[in-house]
N, C-alpha and C positions, 0 to 999 in steps of 0.2 A: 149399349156402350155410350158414356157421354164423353163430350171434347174433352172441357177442363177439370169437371170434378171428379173424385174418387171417391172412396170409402170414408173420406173423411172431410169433406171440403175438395179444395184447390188448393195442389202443393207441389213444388217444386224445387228448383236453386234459385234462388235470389238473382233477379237480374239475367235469368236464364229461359223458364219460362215463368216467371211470378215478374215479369216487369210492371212497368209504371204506368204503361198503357193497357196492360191486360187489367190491372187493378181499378183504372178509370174506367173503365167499360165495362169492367164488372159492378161496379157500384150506380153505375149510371141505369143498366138492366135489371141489377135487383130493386132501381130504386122505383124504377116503373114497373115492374111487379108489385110491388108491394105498396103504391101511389094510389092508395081505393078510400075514396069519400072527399068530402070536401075540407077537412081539418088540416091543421097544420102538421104535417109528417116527418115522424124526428127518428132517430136510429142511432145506437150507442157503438163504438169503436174502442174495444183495448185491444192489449197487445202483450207481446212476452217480451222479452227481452232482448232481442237480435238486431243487430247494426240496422239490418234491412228493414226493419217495422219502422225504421223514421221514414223513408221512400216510398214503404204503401200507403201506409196511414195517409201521407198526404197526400198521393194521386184518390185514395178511395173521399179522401175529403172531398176532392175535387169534380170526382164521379157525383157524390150523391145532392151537392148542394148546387149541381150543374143541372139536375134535375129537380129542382126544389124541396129536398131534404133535407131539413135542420140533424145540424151533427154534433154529439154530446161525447164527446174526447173523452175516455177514462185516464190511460194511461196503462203503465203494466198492472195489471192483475189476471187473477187466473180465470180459464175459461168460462167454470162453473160462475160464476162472478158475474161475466158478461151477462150468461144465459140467466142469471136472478133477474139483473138491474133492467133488463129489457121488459123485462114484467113489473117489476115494480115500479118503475119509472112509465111504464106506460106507452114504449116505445112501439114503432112498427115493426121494427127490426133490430136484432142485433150483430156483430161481427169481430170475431176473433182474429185477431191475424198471429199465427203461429204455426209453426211445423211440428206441434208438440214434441216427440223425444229424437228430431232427429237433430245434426248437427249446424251451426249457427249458418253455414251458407247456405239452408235451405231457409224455406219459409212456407205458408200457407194460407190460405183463408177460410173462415168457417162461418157460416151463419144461420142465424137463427131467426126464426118466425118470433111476432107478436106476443103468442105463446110459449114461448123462450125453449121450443122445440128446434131440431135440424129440421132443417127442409125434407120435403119429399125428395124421391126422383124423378119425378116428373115436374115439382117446382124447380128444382136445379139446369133440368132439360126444357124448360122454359127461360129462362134465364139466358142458358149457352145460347140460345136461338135467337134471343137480342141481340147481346153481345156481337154476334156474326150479323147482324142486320147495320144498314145507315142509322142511325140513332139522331143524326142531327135536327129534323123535322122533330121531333120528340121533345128537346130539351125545353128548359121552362123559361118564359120569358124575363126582362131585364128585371123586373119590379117583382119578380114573385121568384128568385134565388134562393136557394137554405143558409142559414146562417151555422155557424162550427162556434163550438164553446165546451171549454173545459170545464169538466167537473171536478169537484173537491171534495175529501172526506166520504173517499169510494172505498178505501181501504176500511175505516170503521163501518161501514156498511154492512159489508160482506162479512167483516170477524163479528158481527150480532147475530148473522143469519148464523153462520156455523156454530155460534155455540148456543143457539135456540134449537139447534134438531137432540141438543142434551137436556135430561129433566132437568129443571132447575133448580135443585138442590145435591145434584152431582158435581162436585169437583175432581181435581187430576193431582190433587194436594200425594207428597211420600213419593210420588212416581218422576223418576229422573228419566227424560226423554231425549234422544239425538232425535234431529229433523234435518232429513236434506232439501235442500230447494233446488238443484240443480242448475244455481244460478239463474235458474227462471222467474215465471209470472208471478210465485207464493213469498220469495225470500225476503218479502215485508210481513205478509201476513198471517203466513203459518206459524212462526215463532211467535209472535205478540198474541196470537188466539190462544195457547197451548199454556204458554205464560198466564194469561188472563183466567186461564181456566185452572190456575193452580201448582201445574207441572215445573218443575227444573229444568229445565232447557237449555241442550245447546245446539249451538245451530251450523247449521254446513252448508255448501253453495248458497253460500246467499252475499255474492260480492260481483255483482252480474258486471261484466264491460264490454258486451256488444258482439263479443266472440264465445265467451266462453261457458254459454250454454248446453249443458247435458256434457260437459265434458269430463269425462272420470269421473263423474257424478251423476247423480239421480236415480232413479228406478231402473234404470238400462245400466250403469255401471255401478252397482252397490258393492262395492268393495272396500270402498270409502267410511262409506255408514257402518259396513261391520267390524273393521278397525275401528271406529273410534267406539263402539256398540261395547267394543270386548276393553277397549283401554280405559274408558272412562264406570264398566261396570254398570252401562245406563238397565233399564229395565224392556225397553224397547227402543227400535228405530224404524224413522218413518222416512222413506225415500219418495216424494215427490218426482214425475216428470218436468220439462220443461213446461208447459201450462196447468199444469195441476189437476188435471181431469184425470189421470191416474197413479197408483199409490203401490207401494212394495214396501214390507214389512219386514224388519231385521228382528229377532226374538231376545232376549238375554245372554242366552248362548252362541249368537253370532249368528244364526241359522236364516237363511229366505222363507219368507212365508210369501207365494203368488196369491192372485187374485182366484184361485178354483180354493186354499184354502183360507182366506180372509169371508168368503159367500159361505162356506158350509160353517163356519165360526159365526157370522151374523146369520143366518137360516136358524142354527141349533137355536141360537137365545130367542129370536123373533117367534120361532115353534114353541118353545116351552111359555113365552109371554102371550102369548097368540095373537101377534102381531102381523102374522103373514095372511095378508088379503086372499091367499089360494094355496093350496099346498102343494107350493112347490119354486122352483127357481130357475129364469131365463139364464141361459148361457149359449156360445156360440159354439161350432163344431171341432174348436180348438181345444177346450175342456177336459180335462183328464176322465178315462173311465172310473178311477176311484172317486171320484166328485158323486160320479153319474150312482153307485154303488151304493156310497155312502149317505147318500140323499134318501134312496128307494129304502135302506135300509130302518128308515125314520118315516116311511110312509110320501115323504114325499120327489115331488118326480121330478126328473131335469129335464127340459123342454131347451132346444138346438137351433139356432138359428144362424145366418151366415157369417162372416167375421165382420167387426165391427158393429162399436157400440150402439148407432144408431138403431141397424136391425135387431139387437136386442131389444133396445126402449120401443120400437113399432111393435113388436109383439109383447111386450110386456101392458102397453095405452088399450091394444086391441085385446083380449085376453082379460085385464083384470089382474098382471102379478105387478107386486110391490119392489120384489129385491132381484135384480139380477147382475149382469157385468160379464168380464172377459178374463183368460186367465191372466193375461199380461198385466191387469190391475185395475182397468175400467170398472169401478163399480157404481152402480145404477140403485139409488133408492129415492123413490120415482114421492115415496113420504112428503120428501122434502127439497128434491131436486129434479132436475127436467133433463140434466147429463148425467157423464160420469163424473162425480167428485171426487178427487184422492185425500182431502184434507177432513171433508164430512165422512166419509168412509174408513178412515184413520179414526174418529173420533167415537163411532160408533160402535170399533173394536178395543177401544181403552173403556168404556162405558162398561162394556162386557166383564172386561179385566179388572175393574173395581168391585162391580158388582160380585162376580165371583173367587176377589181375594186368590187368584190365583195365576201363576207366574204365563208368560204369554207362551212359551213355549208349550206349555201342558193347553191353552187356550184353542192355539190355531193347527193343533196337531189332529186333526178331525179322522184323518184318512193317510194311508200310507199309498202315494202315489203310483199309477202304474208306469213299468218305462215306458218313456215316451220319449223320442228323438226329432226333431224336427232341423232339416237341412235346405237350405237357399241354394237357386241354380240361377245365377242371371243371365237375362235373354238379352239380345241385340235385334229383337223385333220377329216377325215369323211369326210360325206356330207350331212350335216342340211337343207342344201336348197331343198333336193328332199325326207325328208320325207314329207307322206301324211299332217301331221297335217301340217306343216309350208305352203306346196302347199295351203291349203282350208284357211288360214288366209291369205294371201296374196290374196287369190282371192276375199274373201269378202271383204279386206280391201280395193282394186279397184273398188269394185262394191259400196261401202259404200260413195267412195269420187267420184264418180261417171267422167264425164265430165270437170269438174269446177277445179278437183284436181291431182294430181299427188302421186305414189308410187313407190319408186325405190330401190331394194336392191340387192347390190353389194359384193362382195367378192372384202377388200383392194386390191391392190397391194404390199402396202410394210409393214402391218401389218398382222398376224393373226385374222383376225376379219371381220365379214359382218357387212357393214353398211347396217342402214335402213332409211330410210328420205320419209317424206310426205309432202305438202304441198295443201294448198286450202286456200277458201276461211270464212271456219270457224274454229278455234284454236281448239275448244274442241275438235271438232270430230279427228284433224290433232292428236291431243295424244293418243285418244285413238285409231285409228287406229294401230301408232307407239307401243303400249306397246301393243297390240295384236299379232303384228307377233314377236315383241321382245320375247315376253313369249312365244311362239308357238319354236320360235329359240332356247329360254335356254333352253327348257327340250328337243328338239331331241339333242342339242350338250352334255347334261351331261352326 
C-alpha cells in the first residue's frame, strides 16, 4: 500500500488532499529522485483544464526549482503530450496534473520517468518516503535554483506526432467527424489534427472555464456525442476524456463502441498487416470474455493484467506486445506512444475505416459482448471484503457462474469504493449474482 499514489498517480479533491503543500513536496522528492549527474536538470509540467492546475502547477514549480530543477510550463495539453515532449525534449521528468475523467473539484498528478514511462512502484514508494522526511537539509543552494519557462508552439508539436503514427499518404478527406473534448486537455488539438488531416469537423466540449470539465461530456458521458453523431449524420464520433489518454467511439448509428472493441478492431487490421509484434493483446481483468473469445478465435491470445493502464504497458515493455489498453478506453500502442492515447488511438481506427471503405459500425463490431454488469459499493474505511458474510457470497457467487463466467471485485484505486463486475453467458443470473455480493458489501460496510 502506498500513502499518496494510486493506480494512477496522486488524486484527490483539490484543496482537500491534492493541496499546495502536498504538491511542493512532492515535486521537491521527485526532484531528488530523479537529481542523477551533474547536468543541468529540467522536467516539463502541463495540465488539463481545471480551476486547481493554476495552485498546483505553481506550488509543483516551486517544489522542483526549490531543488534545482529547471521547469518547462506547457500549458493545457493532453497527457499523452506530456509523456512525448519529456522525451523529446530531453527532460528528466515529466508531470501531468489532472484527474483525468473525474469532476473539476478533483485533481491529480502523474509522472513520468525520463523515458516518458509512469513510474514504478517502488519509484513512487520512494518518493512518498521523501516527501514524509525533513527535506530542508536537501534543498539546493542560493546560486544553483531552477529556473521555470514557458514553452510555445507545444500544441503544433504534438498534432505532428499524431498524424505521423498515419502513413503519409493517408488522408480523412469525405469523412464528417464529431470530436468531443470534454472540455479538457485536447479542445485545441484534437480538432485542428483531424481538420489537418482532412476530416469535417465539428467539435464539442471544447469551451473549458475551469469548471466545467468532463461535465455531460466526454467518454464518461457520451450522450452528447451521440445526439449530435445522429443530428448532424456525422460518420463517426470520437469522445475524448478530460486529458486525453482515453477514447470512446460513437458509430454512424449512434451506437458506443469501448475500448475491448476499438483493440479487437486495431488487433484484426495489425494481424492481417502483420503488424503485431506477438500474437496477441494486453488487457486488464476488466475485459469482456467476448474480447477474450474473439481474439482466440484468430489465433490469438488475451493476456490479463490488473486494472490500470500502467500494469498493462509493464507487461506489454516486459513481454514484447505492441497493442494493448482497458475497456474503458485506454489504449496502449507502445509503436508510437509510451501511454494511453485516445486521440492516436482514434486515429488508427479511422486509418482502418479508410482503408477498408467501410462504415464504422460494420468496423468495430468484432464481437457480440458478454453480459457483464459491474456495481460500486462505497466504503467509509474498514475492511468489507473480509467479513464472513461478503467472503461466502462471493464464493457462491463463482460457484453459481461456474466455468463459463467470470466474478471480479476490486478495491478502486482512485475512488473510495469496491467495484464488483460479472460476467457470462446468461444476464439474469450475471444480476443477481452482482446484487448478492453488493448487498453482502452494503451491510458489513454500514
Amino acid at each position: 500500500m502506498r500513502k499518496y499514489f494510486g493506480t494512477d498517480g496522486v488524486r484527490g479533491r483539490a484543496n482537500g488532499l491534492i493541496t499546495p503543500d502536498l504538491a511542493l513536496r512532492l515535486g521537491q522528492a521527485a526532484g531528488l529522485i530523479f537529481r542523477r549527474g551533474a547536468h543541468r536538470h529540467r522536467v516539463v509540467i502541463g495540465k488539463a483544464t481545471r480551476l486547481s492546475g493554476y495552485v498546483i502547477e505553481t506550488a509543483l514549480v516551486a517544489g522542483f526549482t526549490s531543488v534545482g530543477i529547471d521547469v518547462l510550463q506547457l500549458g493545457p495539453v493532453p497527457t499523452p503530450a506530456v509523456a512525448m515532449l519529456t522525451r523529446s525534449m530531453r527532460c528528466d521528468m515529466g508531470v501531468m496534473i489532472s484527474a483525468s475523467h473525474n469532476p473539476f473539484e478533483d485533481n491529480g498528478i502523474k509522472i513520468f520517468g525520463p523515458d516518458g514511462f509512469k513510474l514504478s512502484d517502488e519509484t513512487e514508494r520512494e518518493i512518498e518516503q521523501l516527501m514524509d522526511s525533513d527535506l530542508a537539509g536537501q534543498l539546493a543552494g542560493s546560486a544553483l535554483l531552477g529556473r521555470a519557462k514557458r514553452i510555445e508552439s507545444v500544441d503544433a508539436r504534438y498534432i505532428e506526432f499524431a498524424k505521423r503514427t498515419l502513413p503519409r499518404r493517408l488522408d480523412l478527406e469525405g469523412l464528417r467527424v464529431v470530436v468531443d473534448c470534454a472540455n479538457g486537455a485536447a479542445y485545441r488539438v484534437a480538432p485542428e489534427t483531424l481538420w489537418e488531416l482532412g476530416a469535417e469537423v465539428i467539435a464539442i466540449g471544447v469551451e473549458p472555464d475551469g469548471f466545467n470539465i468532463n461535465r455531460d461530456v466526454g467518454s464518461t458521458a457520451p450522450s452528447a456525442l451521440v445526439g449530435k453523431v445522429k443530428e448532424l449524420r456525422a460518420d463517426i464520433g470520437i469522445a475524448l476524456d478530460g486529458d486525453a489518454d482515453r477514447v470512446l467511439i460513437v458509430d454512424e448509428k449512434g451506437q458506443t463502441v469501448d475500448g475491448d472493441q476499438l483493440m479487437a478492431a486495431i488487433a484484426t487490421s495489425w494481424r492481417e498487416d502483420g503488424r503485431l509484434s506477438k500474437p496477441g493483446v494486453v488487457a486488464t481483468v476488466m475485459s469482456n470474455l467476448g474480447l477474450e473469445r474473439y481474439l482466440g478465435g484468430m489465433g490469438l491470445e488475451l493476456v490479463r493484467t490488473s486494472v490500470g493502464d500502467r500494469y498493462v504497458l509493464e507487461h506489454m515493455r516486459e513481454h514484447g506486445y505492441n497493442l494493448g489498453g482497458e475497456q474503458s478506453g485506454h489504449i496502449i500502442l507502445s509503436d508510437y506512444a509510451t501511454t494511453g492515447d485516445g486521440l492516436v488511438a482514434a486515429l488508427q481506427l479511422l486509418a482502418v475505416v479508410k482503408r477498408l471503405g467501410r462504415p464504422v459500425s460494420e468496423v468495430c463490431h468484432c464481437f457480440d459482448p458478454l453480459p457483464q454488469v459491474l456495481k460500486n459499493v462505497r466504503t467509509r474505511g474498514g475492511a468489507p471484503l473480509e467479513a464472513d458474510s461478503v467472503v461466502t457470497a462471493i464464493e457462491a457467487g463463482r460457484q453459481r457462474l461456474g466455468a463459463t463466467g467470470r466474478l471480479l471485485i476490486r478495491a478502486s484505486g482512485t475512488e473510495p469504493v469496491i467495484r464488483v463486475m460479472a460476467e457470462g453467458d446468461d444476464g439474469t443470473l450475471v444480476n443477481q449474482v452482482v446484487d448478492d455480493v453488493v448487498d453482502a458489501l452494503s451491510r458489513a460496510a454500514a
